[in-house]
Phi, psi and omega in degrees: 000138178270107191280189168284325177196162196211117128332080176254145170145179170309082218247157126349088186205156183039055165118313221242183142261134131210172210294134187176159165254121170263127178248149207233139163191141151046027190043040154215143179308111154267023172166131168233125210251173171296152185281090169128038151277151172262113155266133174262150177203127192295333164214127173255170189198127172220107182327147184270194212279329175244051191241155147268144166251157185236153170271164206257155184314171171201122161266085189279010188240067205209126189260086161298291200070026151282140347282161180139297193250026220274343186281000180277321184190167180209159140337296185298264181356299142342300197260337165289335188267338162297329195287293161335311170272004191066026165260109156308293208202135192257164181208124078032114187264149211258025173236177178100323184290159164212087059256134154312106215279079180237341155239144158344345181253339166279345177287311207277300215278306167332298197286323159291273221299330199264336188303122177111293213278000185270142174279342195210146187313164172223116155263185184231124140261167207277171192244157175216087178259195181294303205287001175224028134337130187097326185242040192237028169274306187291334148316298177299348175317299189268320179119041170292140177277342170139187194237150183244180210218128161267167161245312169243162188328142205238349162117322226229108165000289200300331188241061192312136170311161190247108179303201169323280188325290189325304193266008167264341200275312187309313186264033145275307181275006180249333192267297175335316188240027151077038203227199204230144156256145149226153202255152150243096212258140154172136183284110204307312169337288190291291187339316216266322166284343176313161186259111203272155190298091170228147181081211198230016171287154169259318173318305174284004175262307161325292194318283161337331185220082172314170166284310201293353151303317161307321214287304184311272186354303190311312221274335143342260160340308177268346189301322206291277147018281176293325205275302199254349178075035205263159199248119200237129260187108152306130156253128175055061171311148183217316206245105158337305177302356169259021178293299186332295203313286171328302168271006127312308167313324201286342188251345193252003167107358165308109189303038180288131138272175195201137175235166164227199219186105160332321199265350142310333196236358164272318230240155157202152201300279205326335195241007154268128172314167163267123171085031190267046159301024170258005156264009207277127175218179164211129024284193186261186161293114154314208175247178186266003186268339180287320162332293203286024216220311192267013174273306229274307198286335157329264166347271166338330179107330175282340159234135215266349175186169179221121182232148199303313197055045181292126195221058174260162181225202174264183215286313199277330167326320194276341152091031171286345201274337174270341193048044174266123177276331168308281190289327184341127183275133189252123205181134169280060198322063193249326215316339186265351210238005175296334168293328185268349210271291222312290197301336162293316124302005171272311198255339183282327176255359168082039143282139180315152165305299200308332173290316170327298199288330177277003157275330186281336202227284234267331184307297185307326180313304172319308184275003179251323173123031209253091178265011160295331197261172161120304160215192187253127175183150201264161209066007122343114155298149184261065177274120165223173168201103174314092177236137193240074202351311216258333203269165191184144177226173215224128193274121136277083188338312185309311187236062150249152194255358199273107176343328205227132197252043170269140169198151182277000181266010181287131198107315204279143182279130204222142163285121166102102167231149175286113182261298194226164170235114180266137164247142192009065167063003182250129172285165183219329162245153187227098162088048198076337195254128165301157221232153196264353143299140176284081170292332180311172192213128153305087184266166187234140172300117166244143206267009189298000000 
């Protein structure tokens, strides 16, 4: 028997490198044989010298916003700049879009605007606003992975936040059929008491969205949690002080998970200028001891993945030419450079590729339910990706596949480049350059 295709080289399982041929059948691993098996195969590929194969990321955090938004970001773009970064597979965040993804019929219209255009699998999750309370089975229903929430103004009309009542109701109705909230948790009180945001201090923008608004929220939410039983999801943890909070729950049976964000553990408020909005995100950039804080909650095991928030918008939203941060939209644009941004840092504190990639590819797979996805491994799909550690380059805003060519990392030399990408074993990148067919596929939560 002949396979599609056979991988020799340095490859990425538990953790560890080692030498082996990954065998391809049918856009899935069949097998990973030892180094210097002979496989037939129908294409061979042998890693260069300063290369790895990685299983390729899952970004459970991405704002397309298409249709609707679409001059902020789309489908094509999206999914090409993922590609780019060694993210296989993406989940859709259900705001930004217009329609927002909160019914079945909004589900459906997402799903024609994104059919054709992808470069990398896409899921969706579903929205849990006031107006579709009640109605978020049927959503799980069509093959949502599960729903977010705002707790606050969410920046966009369309997609209202949920109060107390509201979100006990929600994670009541969530809980019934067993399905996962992600959170965008900060407490509307404490914002509202913060001292508000105008002009171009970044120190007064921090200030506006304190940590202790995350900490009250988190500690809401579990409280909430713990009640309904409901299985809850953090999304883009920024304040260290809200770990304790976590492992507790976490010890007294609460399902919660928790993610971060690069530009969390890359970034620190001391080192953004005043009137630099393109770092302006919410929640914000900490200080750097929080930084080291959410490394330390990494390491340890307390936080389960780091996804992207890609949150972009156009050139004129982000207010660079006033650097006002009060108006400013706030979202980070990264979706293509998290891997190497993560590993740049990462290696810099003398952590493994292999712990990076179990934060980037397998925490998120888990948490979203991609049990295809995630590692090398047989019976796997065969998103791999040939990354080559030691090698760097310097971001150019210009040559990002991200619509809009804003990012806070332009200029910086980042470590670790992406040469080629397979998604279920058809390359989708070559020597770096995307390949201009949309080869992705629109996957669904399945609920059997």
């Amino acid at each position: 028997m002949v396979a599609d295709l056979a991988i020799t080289g340095p490859v990425l399982r538990d953790g560890r490198l080692e030498e082996a041929v990954v065998v391809v059948d049918g856009g899935r691993i069949s097998a990973v044989e030892p180094a210097g098996t002979h496989v037939d195969a129908a294409e061979r590929v042998r890693l260069a010298a300063d290369e790895v194969l990685l299983p390729g990321l899952v970004d459970t955090h991405v704002h397309v916003n298409e249709p609707g938004r679409t001059e902020w970001e789309g489908f094509a773009s999206a999914t090409r700049a993922a590609a780019a970064g060694g993210v296989t597979t993406l989940v859709d965040m259900p705001l930004n879009s217009i329609p927002p993804t909160v019914d079945p019929a909004a589900l459906e219209t997402k799903r024609r605007a994104a059919e054709g255009r992808c470069h990398v699998d896409v899921g969706f999750w579903g929205g849990a606003v006031p107006s579709s309370l009640g109605r978020l089975r049927a959503l799980a229903d069509e093959g949502v992975f599960g729903f977010k929430c705002f707790l606050v103004d969410s920046g966009v009309p369309e997609f209202a936040p949920l109060d107390r009542a509201q979100l006990d109701r929600a994670l009541a109705e969530v809980a019934s059929f067993d399905g996962l909230m992600v959170v965008h948790a900060e407490d509307p009180d404490v914002l509202a008491d913060a001292p508000a945001c105008a002009g171009p201090s970044y120190a007064g923008f921090v200030g506006s969205r304190p940590r202790e608004a995350e900490d009250a929220a988190i500690s809401g939410l579990l409280d909430l949690a713990r009640e309904n039983g409901t299985r809850v999801h953090v999304l883009h943890l920024s304040s260290a002080s809200a770990l304790p909070l976590l492992a507790k729950a976490r010890a007294d049976g609460v399902r919660v998970t928790v993610e971060t964000c690069p530009h969390y553990l890359t970034l620190s408020a001391e080192e953004v200028p005043d009137g630099h909005t393109e770092f302006k995100c919410c929640p914000p950039i900490r200080d750097a001891a929080n930084r080291d804080a959410l490394w330390r909650a990494l390491v340890d095991g307390a936080i389960d993945a780091v996804v992207s928030d890609h949150s972009p918008s156009t050139v004129d939203l982000k207010r660079l030419d006033t650097g006002d941060f009060g108006s400013a939209w706030g979202g980070v644009a990264s979706l293509q450079l998290g891997l190497p941004l993560m590993w740049t840092a990462a290696r810099e504190r003398g952590i493994g590729l292999g712990q990076v990639v179990a934060w980037m590819s397998t925490g998120p797979a888990a948490l979203a339910g991609l049990d295809a996805k995630g590692a090398i491994e047989p019976g796997r799909d065969a998103d791999l990706v040939a990354f080559a550690p030691d090698a760097s380059f310097v971001v150019d805003p210009g040559r990002l596949h991200h619509r809009n060519p804003v990012t806070p990392y332009a200029g910086r030399t980042l470590t670790g480049a992406v040469r080629d990408v397979w998604l279920t074993g058809r390359r989708i990148v070559a020597g770096g350059s995307v390949a201009p067919d949309p080869l992705g596929r629109l996957i669904r939560k399945d609920r059997r």
